[in-house]
TIMAR-457511 format. One record per residue (C-alpha): x, y, z; residue number from 1; residue in one letter. Coordinates in pm, 1 decimal. Example, Ala and Ser with C-alpha at 12.3 -4.5 7.8 and 13.67 -1.06 7.14 Angstrom:
REM residues 2
(guro (1230.0, -450.0, 780.0), 1, 'A')
(guro (1367.0, -106.0, 714.0), 2, 'S')
END
This chain:
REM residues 258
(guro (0.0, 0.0, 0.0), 1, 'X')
(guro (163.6, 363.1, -60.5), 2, 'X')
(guro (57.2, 642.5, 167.2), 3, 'X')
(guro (144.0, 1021.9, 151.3), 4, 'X')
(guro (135.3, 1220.1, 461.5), 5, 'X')
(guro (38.1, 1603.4, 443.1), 6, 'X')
(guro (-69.9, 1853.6, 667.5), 7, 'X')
(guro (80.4, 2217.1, 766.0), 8, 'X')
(guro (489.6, 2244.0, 909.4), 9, 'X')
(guro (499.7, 2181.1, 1248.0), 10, 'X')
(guro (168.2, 1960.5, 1278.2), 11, 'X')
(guro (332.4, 1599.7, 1316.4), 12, 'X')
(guro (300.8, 1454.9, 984.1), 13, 'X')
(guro (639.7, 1349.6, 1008.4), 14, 'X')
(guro (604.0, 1163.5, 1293.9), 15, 'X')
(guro (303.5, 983.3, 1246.7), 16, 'X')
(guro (475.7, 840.6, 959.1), 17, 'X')
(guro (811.6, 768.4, 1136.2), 18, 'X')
(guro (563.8, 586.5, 1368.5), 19, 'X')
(guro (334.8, 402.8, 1107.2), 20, 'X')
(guro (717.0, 298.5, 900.0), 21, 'X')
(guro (823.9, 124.2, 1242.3), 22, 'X')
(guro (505.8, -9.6, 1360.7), 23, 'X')
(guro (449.4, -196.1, 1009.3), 24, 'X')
(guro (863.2, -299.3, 970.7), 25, 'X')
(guro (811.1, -446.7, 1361.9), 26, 'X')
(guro (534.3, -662.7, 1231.4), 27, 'X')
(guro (714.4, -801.3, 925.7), 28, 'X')
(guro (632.0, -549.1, 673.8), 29, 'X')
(guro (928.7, -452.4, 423.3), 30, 'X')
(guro (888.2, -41.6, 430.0), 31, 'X')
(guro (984.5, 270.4, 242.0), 32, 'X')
(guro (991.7, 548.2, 437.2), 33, 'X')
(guro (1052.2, 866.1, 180.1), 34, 'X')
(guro (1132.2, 1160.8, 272.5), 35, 'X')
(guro (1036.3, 1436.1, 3.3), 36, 'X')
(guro (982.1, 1715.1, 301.0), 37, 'X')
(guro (1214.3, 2057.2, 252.1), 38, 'X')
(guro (1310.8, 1953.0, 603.5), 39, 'X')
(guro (1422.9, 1619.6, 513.5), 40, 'X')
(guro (1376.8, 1509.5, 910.8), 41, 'X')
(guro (1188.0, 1163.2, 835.5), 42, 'X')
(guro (1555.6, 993.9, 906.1), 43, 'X')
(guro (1599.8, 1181.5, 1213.1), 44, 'X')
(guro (1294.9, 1111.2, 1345.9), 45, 'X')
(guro (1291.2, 720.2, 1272.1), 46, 'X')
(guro (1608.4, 691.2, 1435.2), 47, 'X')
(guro (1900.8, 746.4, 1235.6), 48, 'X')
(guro (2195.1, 916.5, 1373.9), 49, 'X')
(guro (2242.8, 1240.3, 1153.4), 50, 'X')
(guro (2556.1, 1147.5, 1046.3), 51, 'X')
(guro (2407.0, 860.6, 866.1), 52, 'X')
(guro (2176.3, 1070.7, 651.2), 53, 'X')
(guro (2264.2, 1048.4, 301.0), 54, 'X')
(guro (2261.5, 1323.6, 24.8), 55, 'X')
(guro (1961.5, 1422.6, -143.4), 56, 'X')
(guro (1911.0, 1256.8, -432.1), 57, 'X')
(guro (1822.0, 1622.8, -580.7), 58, 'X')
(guro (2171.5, 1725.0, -478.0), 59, 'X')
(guro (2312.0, 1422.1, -695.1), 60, 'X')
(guro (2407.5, 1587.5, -1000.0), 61, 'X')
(guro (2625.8, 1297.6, -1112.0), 62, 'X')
(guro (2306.9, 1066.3, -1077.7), 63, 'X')
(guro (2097.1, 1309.2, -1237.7), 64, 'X')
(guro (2290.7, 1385.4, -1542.7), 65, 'X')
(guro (2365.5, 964.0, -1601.4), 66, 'X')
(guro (1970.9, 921.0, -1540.9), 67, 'X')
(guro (1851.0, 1239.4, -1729.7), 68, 'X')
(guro (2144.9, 1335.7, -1972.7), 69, 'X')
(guro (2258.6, 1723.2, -2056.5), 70, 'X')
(guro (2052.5, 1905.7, -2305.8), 71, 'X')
(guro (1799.0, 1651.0, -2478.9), 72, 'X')
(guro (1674.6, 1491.6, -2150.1), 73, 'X')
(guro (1547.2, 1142.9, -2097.4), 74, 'X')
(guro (1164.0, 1200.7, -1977.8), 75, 'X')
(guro (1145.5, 809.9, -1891.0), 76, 'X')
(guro (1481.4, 722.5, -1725.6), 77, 'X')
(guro (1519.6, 347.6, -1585.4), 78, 'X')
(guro (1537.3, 450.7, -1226.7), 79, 'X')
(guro (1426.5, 76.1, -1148.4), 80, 'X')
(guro (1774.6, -13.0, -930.7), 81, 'X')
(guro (1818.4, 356.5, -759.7), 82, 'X')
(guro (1629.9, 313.3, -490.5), 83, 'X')
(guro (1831.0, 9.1, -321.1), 84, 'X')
(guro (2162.1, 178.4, -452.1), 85, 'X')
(guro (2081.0, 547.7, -269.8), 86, 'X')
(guro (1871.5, 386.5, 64.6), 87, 'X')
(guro (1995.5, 357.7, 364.6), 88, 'X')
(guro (1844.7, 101.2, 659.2), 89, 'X')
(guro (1668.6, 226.6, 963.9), 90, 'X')
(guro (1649.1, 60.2, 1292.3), 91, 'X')
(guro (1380.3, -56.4, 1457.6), 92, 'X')
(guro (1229.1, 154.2, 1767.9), 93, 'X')
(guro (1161.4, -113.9, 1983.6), 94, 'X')
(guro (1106.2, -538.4, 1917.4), 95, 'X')
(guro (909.7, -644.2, 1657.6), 96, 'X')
(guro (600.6, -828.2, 1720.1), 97, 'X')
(guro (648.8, -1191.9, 1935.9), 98, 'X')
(guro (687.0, -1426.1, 1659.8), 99, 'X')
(guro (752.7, -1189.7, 1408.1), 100, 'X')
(guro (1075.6, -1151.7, 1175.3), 101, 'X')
(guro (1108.7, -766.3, 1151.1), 102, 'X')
(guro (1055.9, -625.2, 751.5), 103, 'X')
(guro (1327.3, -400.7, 638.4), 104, 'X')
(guro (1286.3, -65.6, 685.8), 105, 'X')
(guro (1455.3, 177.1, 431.1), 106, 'X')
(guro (1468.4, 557.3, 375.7), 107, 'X')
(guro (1531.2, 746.6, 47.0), 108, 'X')
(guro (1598.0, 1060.8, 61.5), 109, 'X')
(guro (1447.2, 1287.7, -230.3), 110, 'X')
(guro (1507.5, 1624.5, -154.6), 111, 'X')
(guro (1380.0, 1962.7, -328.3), 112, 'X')
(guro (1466.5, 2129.8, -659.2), 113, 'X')
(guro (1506.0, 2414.5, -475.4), 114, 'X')
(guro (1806.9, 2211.5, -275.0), 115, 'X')
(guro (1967.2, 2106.6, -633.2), 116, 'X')
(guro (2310.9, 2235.6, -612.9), 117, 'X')
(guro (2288.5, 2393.6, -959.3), 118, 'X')
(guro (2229.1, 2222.1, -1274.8), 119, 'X')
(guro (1930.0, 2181.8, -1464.4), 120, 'X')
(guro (1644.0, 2216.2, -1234.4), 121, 'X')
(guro (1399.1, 2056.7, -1472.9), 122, 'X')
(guro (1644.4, 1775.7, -1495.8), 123, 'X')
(guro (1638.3, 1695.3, -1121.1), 124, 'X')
(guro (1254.1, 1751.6, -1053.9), 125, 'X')
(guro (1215.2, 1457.3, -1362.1), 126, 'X')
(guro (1439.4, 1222.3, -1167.4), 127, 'X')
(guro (1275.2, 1285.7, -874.2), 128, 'X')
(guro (932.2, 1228.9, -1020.7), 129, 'X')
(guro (1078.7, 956.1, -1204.9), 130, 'X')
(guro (1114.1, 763.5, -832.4), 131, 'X')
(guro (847.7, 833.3, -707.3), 132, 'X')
(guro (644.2, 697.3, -951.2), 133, 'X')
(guro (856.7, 391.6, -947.8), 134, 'X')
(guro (823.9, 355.1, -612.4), 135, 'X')
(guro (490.6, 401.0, -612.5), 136, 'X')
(guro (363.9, 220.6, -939.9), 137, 'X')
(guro (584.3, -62.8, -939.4), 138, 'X')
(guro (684.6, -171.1, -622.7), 139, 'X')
(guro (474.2, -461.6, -406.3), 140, 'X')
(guro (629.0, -297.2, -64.6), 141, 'X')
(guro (477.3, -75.0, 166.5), 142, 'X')
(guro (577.1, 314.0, 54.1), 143, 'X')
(guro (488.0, 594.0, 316.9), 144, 'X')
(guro (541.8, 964.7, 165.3), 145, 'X')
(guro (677.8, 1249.7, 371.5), 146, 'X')
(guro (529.3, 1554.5, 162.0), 147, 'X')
(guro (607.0, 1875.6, 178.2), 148, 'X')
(guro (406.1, 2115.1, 384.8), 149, 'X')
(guro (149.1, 2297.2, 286.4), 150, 'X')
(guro (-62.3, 2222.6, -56.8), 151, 'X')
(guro (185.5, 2312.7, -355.8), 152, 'X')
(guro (291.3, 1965.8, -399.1), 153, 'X')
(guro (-111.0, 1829.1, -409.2), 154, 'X')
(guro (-146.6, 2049.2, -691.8), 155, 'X')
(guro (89.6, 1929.9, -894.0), 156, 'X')
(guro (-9.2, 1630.5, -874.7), 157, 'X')
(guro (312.0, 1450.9, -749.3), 158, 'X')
(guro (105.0, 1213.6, -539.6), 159, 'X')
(guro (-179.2, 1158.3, -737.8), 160, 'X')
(guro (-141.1, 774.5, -766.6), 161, 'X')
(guro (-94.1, 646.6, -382.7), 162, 'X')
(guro (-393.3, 433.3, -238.7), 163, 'X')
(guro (-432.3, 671.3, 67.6), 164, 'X')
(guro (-348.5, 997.6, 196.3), 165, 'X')
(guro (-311.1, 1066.9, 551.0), 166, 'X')
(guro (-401.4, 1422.5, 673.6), 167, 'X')
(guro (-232.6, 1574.4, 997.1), 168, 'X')
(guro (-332.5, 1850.3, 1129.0), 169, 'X')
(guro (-327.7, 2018.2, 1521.6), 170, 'X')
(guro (-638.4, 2138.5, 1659.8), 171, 'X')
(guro (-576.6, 2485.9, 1547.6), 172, 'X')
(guro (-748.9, 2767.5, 1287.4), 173, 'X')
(guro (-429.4, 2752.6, 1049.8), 174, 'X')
(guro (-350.4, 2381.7, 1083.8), 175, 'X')
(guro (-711.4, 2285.6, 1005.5), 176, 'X')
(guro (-784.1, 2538.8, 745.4), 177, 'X')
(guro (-433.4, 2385.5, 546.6), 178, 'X')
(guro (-584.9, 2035.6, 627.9), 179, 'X')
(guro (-911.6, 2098.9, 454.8), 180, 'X')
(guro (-756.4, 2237.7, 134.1), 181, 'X')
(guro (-490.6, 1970.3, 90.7), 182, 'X')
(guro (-799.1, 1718.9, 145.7), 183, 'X')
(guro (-998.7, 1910.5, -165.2), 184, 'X')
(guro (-709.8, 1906.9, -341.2), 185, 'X')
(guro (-642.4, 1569.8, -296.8), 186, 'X')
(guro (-1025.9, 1478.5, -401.7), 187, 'X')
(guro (-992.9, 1708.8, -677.7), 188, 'X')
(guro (-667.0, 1434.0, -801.8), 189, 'X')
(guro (-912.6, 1144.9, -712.1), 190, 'X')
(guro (-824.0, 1045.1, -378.7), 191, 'X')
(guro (-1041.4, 998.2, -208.7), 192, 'X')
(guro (-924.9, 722.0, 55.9), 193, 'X')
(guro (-811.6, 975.4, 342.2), 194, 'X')
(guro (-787.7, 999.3, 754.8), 195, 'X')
(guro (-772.1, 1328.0, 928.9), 196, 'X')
(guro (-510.0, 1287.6, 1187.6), 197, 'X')
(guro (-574.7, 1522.1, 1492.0), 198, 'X')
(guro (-250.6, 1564.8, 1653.0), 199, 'X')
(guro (-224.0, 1664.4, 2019.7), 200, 'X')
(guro (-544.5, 1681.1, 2093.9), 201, 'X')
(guro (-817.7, 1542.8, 2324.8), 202, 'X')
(guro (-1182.3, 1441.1, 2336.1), 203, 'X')
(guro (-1325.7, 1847.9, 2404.7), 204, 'X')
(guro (-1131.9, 1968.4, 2091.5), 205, 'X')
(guro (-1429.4, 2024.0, 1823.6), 206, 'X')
(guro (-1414.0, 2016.3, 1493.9), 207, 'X')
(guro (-1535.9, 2294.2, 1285.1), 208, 'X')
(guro (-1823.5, 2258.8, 1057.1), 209, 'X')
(guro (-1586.0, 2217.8, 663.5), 210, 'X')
(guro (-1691.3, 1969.3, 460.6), 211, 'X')
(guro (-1371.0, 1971.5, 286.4), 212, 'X')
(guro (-1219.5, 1784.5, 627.0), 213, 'X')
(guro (-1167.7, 1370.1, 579.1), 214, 'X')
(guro (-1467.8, 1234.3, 741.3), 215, 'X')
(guro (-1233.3, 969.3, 907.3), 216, 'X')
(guro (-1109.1, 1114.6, 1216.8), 217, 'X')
(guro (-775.2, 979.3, 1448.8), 218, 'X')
(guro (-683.3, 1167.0, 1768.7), 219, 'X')
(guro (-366.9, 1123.1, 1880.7), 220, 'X')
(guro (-330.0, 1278.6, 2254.2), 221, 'X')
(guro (-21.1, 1496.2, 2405.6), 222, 'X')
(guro (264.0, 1228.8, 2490.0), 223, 'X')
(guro (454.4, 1321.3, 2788.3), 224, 'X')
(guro (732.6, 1131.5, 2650.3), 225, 'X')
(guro (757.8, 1279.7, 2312.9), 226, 'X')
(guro (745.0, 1614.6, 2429.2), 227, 'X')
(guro (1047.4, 1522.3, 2670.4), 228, 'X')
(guro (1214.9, 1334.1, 2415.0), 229, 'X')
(guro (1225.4, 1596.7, 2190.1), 230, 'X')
(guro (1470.0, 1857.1, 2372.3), 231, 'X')
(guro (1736.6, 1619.4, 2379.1), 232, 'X')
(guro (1663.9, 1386.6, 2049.3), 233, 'X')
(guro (1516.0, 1448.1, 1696.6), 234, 'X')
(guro (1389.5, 1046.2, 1740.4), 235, 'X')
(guro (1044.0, 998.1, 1812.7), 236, 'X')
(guro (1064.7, 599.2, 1833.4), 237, 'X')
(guro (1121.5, 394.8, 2188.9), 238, 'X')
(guro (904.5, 612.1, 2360.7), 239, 'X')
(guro (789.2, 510.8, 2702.8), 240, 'X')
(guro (445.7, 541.5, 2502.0), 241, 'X')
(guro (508.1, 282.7, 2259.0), 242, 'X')
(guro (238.9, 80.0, 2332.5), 243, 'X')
(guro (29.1, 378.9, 2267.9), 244, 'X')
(guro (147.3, 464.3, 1969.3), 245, 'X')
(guro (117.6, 76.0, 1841.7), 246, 'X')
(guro (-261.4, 134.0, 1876.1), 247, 'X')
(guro (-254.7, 447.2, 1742.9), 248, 'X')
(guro (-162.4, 290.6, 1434.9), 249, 'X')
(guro (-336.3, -26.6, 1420.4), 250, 'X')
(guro (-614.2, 252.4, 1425.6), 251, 'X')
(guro (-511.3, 422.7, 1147.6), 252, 'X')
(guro (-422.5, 95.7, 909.3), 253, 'X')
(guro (-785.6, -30.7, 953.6), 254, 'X')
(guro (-943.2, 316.8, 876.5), 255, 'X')
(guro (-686.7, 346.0, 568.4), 256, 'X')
(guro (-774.1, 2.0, 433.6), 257, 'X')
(guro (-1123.9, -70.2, 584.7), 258, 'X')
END
């Protein structure tokens, strides 16, 4: 199944998939987790030490020129063995399931045109789409997409062909209003399988009236240990909440796929 996670900076969307990647790998699901946020903090947050990160693929000019080519550019590279060859392996937040063997759990990192170091700019956003499609069209595994904030990136499209498309959002004026106009945008591409995550929020936060909002609705409640965790860590896996969070997003697979 291939998800794409949206919602306004600052909301959670990176988490919740950081949690949904290692809650599926701990139960024996192979999973790519790709990051294709400006902030590029999806490794970070799954539990990779920063050194680890690799480059962008948008800041790969030698991949993007051998892909691509200079002047007439190829508009459908192979890209078919890129993934494996750019990914890097992220560990598990906590033991997998009891009589589980853990899936793998791998991160690309995609980057932004805007984070190209030079070149062609067209060249790079056509590799980039040229994975993502790849990843998405052709490939059995589970794919979770870290979008960009904000809507730009619904209306272009980019993640017109995933199954589902998760929504997060705080219980706030801004966050919501964003939320509702990726989810029209989103219906506008033809998606229409989509969950409204409410981050840090509780049972006496109301929803306003917008028909635009997902009618599926997760809450997902303020976690002492995150908020702790993150002065010290940008991880948001083996939290004293991890049991929790494992519900959280059994939750969330059976409203995605129900």
């Amino acid at each position: 199944m291939k998800i794409a996670f949206a919602g306004k900076g600052g909301a959670g969307k990176t988490t919740i998939a950081a949690w949904l990647g290692d809650h599926l790998a701990r139960r024996g699901e192979s999973v790519w987790l790709v990051d294709a946020d400006t902030a590029l903090s999806l490794g970070q947050a799954s539990g990779l030490d920063p050194a680890l990160l690799p480059t962008p693929l948008a800041e790969r000019e030698d991949i993007i020129r051998k892909h691509i080519g200079e002047g007439y550019m190829s508009l459908n590279p192979d890209v078919s063995s890129l993934p494996e060859s750019l990914c890097v392996q992220l560990p598990l937040g906590g033991p997998p399931a009891d009589g589980v063997v853990p899936g793998e759990k791998r991160l690309l990192v995609m980057g932004t045109v805007a984070g190209a170091a030079g070149g062609c700019a067209c060249a790079a956003n056509a590799l980039l789409k040229a994975v993502l499609a790849h990843l998405i069209l052709d490939r059995r595994e589970w794919v979770l997409v870290d979008m960009e904030a904000g809507v730009e990136h619904l209306g272009r499209g980019t993640v017109a062909d995933v199954d589902a498309l998760v929504v997060v959002s705080e219980p706030s004026v801004r966050a919501l209003n964003t939320a509702a106009e990726v989810s029209r945008l989103a219906m506008e591409l033809g998606l229409a399988r989509q969950v409204l995550v409410l981050n840090r929020a509780d049972e006496a936060d109301q929803l306003p009236n917008d028909a635009r909002l997902p009618a599926s609705v997760l809450r997902v409640p303020v976690l002492p240990g995150l908020r702790a965790r993150q002065m010290h860590s940008g991880s948001v896996l083996g939290l004293p909440e991890d049991e929790t969070i494992g519900q959280l997003c059994g939750e969330l697979l059976s409203m995605l796929t129900g």
